[in-house]
C-alpha positions in Angstrom: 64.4 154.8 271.0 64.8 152.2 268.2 67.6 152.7 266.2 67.6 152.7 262.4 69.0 149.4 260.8 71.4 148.3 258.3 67.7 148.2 255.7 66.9 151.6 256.6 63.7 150.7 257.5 63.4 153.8 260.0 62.8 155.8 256.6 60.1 153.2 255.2 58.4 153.3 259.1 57.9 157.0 258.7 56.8 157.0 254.6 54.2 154.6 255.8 53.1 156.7 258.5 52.8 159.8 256.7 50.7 158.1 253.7 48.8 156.7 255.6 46.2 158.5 254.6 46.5 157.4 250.8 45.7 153.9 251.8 42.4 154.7 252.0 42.4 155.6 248.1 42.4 152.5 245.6 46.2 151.1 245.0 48.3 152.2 242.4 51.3 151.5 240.7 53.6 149.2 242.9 50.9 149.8 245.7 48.7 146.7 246.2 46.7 146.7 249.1 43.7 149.4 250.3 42.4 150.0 253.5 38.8 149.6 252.5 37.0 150.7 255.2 37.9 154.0 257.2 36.6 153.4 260.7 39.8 151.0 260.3 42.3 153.9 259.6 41.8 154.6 263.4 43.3 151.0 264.6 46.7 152.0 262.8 46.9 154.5 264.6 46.4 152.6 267.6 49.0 150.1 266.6 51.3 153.0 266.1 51.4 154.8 269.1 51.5 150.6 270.9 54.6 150.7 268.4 56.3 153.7 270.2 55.0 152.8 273.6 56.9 149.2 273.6 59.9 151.0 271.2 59.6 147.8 269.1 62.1 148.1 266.1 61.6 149.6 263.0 61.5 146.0 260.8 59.2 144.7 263.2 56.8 147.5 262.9 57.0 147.2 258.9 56.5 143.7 258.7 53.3 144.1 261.4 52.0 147.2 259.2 52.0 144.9 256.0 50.5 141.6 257.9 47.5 144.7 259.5 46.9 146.1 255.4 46.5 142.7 254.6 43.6 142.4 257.0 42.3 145.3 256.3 41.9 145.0 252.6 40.0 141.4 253.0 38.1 142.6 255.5 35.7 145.4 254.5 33.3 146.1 257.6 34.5 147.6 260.7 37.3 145.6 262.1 35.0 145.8 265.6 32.4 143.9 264.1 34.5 141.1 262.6 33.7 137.4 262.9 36.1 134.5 263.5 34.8 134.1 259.5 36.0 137.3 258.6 39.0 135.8 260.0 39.3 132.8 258.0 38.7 134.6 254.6 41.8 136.2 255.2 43.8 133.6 255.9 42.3 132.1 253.0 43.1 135.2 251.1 46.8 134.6 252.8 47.5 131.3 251.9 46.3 131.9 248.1 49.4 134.5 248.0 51.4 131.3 247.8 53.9 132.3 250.7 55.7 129.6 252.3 54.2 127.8 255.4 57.1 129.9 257.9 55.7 133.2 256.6 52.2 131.9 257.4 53.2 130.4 260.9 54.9 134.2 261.4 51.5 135.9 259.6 49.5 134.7 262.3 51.8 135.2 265.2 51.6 138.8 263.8 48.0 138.7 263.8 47.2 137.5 267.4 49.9 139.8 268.4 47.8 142.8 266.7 44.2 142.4 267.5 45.9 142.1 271.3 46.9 145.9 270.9 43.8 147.1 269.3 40.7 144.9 270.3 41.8 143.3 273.5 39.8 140.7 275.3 38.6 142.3 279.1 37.8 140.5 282.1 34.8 140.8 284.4 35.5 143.9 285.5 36.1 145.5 282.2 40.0 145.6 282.4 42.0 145.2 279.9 43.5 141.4 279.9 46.9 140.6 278.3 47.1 137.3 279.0 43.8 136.6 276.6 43.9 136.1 273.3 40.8 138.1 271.8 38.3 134.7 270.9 38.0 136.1 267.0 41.8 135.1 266.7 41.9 132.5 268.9 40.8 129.7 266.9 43.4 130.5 264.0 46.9 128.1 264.2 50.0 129.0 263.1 51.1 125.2 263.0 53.2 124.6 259.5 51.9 121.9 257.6 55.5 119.7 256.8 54.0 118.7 254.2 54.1 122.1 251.9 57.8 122.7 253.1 60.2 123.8 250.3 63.8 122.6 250.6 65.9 125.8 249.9 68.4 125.9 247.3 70.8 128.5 248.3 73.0 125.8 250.2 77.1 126.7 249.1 79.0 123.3 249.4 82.3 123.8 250.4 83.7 123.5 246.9 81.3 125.8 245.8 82.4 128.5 248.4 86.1 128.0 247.7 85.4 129.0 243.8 83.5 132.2 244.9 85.9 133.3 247.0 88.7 132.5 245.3 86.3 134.9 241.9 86.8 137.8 244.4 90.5 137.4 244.1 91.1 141.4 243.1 88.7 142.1 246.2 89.9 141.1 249.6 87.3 143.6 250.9 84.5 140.9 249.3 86.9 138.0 250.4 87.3 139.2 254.3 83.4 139.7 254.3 82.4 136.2 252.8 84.8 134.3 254.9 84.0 135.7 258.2 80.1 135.6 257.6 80.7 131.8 256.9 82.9 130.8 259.7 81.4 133.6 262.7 77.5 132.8 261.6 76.8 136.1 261.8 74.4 138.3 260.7 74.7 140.6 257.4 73.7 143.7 259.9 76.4 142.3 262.4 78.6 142.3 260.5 78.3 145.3 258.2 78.0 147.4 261.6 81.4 146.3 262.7 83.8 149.3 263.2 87.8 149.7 263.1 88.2 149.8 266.8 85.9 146.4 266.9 88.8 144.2 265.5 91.1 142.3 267.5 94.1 141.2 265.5 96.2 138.5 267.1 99.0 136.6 265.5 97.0 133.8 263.7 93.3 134.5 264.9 90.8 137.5 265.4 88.0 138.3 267.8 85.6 140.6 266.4 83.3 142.1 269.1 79.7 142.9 267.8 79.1 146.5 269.9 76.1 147.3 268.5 72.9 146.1 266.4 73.6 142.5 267.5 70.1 140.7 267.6 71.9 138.8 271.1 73.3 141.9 272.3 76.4 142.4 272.5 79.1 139.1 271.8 82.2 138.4 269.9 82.8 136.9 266.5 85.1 133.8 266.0 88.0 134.4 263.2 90.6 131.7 262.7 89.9 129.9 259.3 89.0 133.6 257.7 91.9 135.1 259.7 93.9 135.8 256.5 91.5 138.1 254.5 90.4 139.6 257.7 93.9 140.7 258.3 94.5 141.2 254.6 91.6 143.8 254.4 92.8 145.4 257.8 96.1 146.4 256.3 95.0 148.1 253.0 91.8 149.6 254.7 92.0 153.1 253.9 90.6 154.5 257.1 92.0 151.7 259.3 93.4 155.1 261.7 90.3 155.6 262.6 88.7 153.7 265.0 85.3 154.9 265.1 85.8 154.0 260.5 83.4 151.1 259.3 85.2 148.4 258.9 83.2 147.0 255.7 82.8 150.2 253.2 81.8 151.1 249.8 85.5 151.9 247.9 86.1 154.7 245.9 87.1 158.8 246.4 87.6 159.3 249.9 84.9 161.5 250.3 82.8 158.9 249.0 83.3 155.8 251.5 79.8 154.7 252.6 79.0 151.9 254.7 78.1 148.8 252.9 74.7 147.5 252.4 73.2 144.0 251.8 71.5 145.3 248.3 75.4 146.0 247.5 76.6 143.0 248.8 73.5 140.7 247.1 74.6 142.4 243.7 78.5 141.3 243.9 77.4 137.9 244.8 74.8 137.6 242.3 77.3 138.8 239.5 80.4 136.6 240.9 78.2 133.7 241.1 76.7 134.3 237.3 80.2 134.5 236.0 81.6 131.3 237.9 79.0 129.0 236.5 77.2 128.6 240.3 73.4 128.3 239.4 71.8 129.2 242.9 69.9 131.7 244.5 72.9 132.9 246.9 72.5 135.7 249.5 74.6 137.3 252.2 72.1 135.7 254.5 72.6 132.2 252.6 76.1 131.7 254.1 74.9 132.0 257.6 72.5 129.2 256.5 75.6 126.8 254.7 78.0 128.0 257.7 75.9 126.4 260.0 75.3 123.5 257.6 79.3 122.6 257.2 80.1 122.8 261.0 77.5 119.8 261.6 78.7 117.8 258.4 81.9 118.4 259.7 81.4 117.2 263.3 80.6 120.2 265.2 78.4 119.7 268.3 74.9 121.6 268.5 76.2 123.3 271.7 79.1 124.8 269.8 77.5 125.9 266.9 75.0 127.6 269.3 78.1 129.2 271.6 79.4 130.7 267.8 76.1 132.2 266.4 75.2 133.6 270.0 71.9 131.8 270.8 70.1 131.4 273.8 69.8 127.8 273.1 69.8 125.1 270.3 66.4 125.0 268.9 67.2 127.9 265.9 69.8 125.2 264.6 65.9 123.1 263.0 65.7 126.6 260.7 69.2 127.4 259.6 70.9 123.9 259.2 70.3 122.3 255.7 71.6 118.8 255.7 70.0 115.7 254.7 69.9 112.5 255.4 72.3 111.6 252.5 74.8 114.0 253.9 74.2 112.1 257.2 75.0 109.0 256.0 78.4 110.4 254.2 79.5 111.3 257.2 79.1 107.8 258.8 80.9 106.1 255.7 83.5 108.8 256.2 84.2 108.1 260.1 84.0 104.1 259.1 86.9 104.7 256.6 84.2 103.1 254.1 85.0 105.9 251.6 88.6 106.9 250.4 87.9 108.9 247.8 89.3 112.1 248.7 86.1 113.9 246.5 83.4 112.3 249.0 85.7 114.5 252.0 85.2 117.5 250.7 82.3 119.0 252.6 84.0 117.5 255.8 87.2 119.7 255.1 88.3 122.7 257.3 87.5 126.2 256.2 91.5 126.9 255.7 94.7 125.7 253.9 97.2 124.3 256.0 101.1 124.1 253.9 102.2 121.1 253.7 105.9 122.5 253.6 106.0 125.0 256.6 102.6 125.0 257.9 101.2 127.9 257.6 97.5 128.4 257.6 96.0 130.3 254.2 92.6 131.2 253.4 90.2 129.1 251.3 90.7 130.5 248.2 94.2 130.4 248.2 96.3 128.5 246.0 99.8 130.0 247.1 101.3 129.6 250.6 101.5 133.1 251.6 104.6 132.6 253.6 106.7 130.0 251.3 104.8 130.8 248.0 104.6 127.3 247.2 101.4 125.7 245.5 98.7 124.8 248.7 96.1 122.2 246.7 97.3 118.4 246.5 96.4 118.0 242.9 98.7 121.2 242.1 101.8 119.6 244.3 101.3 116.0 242.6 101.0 117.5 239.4 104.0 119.9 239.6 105.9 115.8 241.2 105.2 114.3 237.9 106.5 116.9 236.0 110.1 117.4 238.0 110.0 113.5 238.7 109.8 113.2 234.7 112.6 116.0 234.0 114.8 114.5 236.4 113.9 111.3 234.1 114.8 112.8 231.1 118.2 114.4 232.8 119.0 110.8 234.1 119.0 109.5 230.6 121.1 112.2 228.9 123.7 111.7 231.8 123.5 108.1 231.1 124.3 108.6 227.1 127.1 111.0 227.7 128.9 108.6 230.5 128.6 105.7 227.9 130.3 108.5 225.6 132.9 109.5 227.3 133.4 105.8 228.5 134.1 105.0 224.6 136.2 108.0 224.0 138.7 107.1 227.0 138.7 103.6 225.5 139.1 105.1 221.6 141.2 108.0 221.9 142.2 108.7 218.7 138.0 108.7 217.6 138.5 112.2 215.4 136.6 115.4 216.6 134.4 115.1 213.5 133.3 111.8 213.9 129.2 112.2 214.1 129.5 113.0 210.3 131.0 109.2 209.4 128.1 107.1 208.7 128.0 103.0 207.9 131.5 102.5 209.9 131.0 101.7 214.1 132.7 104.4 214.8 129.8 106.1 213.1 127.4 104.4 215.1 129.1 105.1 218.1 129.0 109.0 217.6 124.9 109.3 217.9 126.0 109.3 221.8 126.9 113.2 221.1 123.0 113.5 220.0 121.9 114.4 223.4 
């Protein structure tokens, strides 16, 4: 049986089922759509039981529920009687909605997929034939016009990241979370389904199995660069003794931890990212997107990024991975040695801190070697150069007044102990050596 997921749509699945009836009465409130026609209250009902037959999952039944009322509200005749114009009001209906051209691609996908289960096409001998889609759908593409494509603007540049994680700094719940989702690729329910007993401390890495919910199957996350946190939030969790304990909770009473939930998750970043000056439309889901998108600027090969988010092959890498041609073209300059500025290698960076002094790896947001507790940036450590190499300046001089001092005062011995107050004599002048 399908399993509930992380966006509780189990409960939303059965709401819909048990109102279904109320869909045949005009919309109102948040309600938009009306099944408008009530010979067509039978064919969701048809879909449903196809829906438990195949135990499709519970988001997939929603989103094919939605893409069906859709249908049914264009379309006001009997759904057996429809034409392949029927069909083209309501993608005309559709594409006034102003979705993007993916949603459209998926809508019809959907659509295809449904009149299958409720109208299918039959052969000569009036048997039911799944390898034909039924001719009033059949004529409909799914094809996405390139030309309407939106470039997305939830893309986190490395710099960008560093800063949010770094405003999370009384959280390393938040910290552990947004690093791994970054580094492993995977998915917010992945992740947020991860249990105590699904953590694999080593010394200076981490494998994270997925056990359950993974959209692959089962597989393991990678955690090297996000080790720190990881094993940060391990130590203080406060159910770590128990292995069957979410690892990523709600905090709080004790009697009160709940697992936690992208709406939860959304609303810290949302917050963080208001309060840190970043101006973009960040998710949970968006790191996945720039995760995948720093491991090609860095170098990564498509295979590898594939073997880390699980895949069965490369071609999802055309949906997630966000870089442009000028990023492209940085990266060449970069391996040419045409750019030196250390600003223009900042996307091309690893996801961790190495110390300069006794190399220990810190997280991202770190600015003090957790092992030496010396500063980790380079503009920090030159800074903190000029100022000693300037005091060590300054001491240098005062050593070099009193040595010319006491040089005088073996040479003049009988210079009295009060001589800084004689003025206008060259003994006088002399004594301004003691103003050091």
């Amino acid at each position: 049986m399908a399993e509930n997921d992380i966006y509780n749509n189990e409960k939303r699945y059965s709401t819909f089922k048990a109102d279904l009836e109320h869909y045949l009465e005009p919309p109102e409130g948040k309600r938009k759509y009306q099944i408008k026609n009530k010979k067509n209250l039978g064919y969701f009902k048809v879909l449903i039981k196809k829906f438990e037959a195949r135990d499709i999952s519970f988001i997939r039944r929603i989103r094919l529920l939605r893409s069906f009322l859709i249908v049914t509200f264009v379309i006001e005749k009997d759904l057996m009687d429809a034409s392949r114009e029927d069909i083209d009001r309501v993608m005309g209906y559709f594409s006034k909605q102003g979705f993007s051209p993916k949603t459209r691609s998926d809508f019809v996908i959907d659509l295809k997929f449904i009149w299958k289960q409720i109208l299918p096409e039959k052969d000569e001998k009036g048997r039911i034939d799944d390898a034909l889609v039924p001719y009033v759908v059949r004529h409909i593409n799914g094809k996405m016009d390139k030309s309407r494509e939106r470039r997305r603007e939830d893309r986190l540049s490395i710099e960008e990241f560093e800063k949010l994680v770094t405003g999370f700094g009384d959280d390393i719940r938040m910290q552990a979370l947004l690093t791994l989702a970054l580094e492993s690729l995977g998915r917010p329910q992945e992740l947020l389904y991860l249990r105590i007993k699904d953590v694999e401390l080593h010394d200076n890495f981490a494998k994270i199995w997925v056990s359950e919910h993974g959209k692959e199957g089962t597989k393991f996350l990678e955690c090297i660069d996000s080790f720190p946190y990881v094993a940060g939030w391990y130590s203080k969790h406060p159910l770590k003794k128990d292995p069957n304990a979410l690892f990523f909770i709600t905090m709080g009473n004790q009697s009160k931890y709940k697992q936690l939930n992208p709406h939860a998750v959304n609303k810290h970043i949302r917050n963080k990212c208001k309060l840190l000056g970043i101006s973009k439309p960040i998710t949970f889901y968006s790191l996945k997107r720039s995760g995948i998108t720093i491991r090609r600027l860095r170098g990564d090969s498509d295979v590898t990024i594939q073997h880390t988010a699980g895949w069965t092959s490369t071609k999802q890498l055309k949906i997630y991975d966000q870089s442009q041609h000028e990023d492209s073209f940085k990266m060449a300059l970069v391996k040419r040695g045409k750019i030196e500025s250390e600003n223009e290698l900042k996307d091309f960076r690893p996801l961790s801190k190495k110390c300069i002094f006794c190399g220990v790896d810190n997280g991202i947001g770190e600015s003090i070697c957790r092992n030496c507790r010396r500063p980790l940036d380079r503009e920090v450590i030159e800074r903190d150069m000029k100022e000693k190499e300037n005091e060590i300046k300054d001491i240098r001089e005062k050593l070099n007044k009193l040595e010319k001092m006491y040089e005088y005062q073996y040479e003049n011995p009988k210079v009295p102990a009060g001589v800084s107050q004689l003025k206008g004599t060259r003994k006088g002048n002399v004594a301004r050596f003691w103003d050091v």
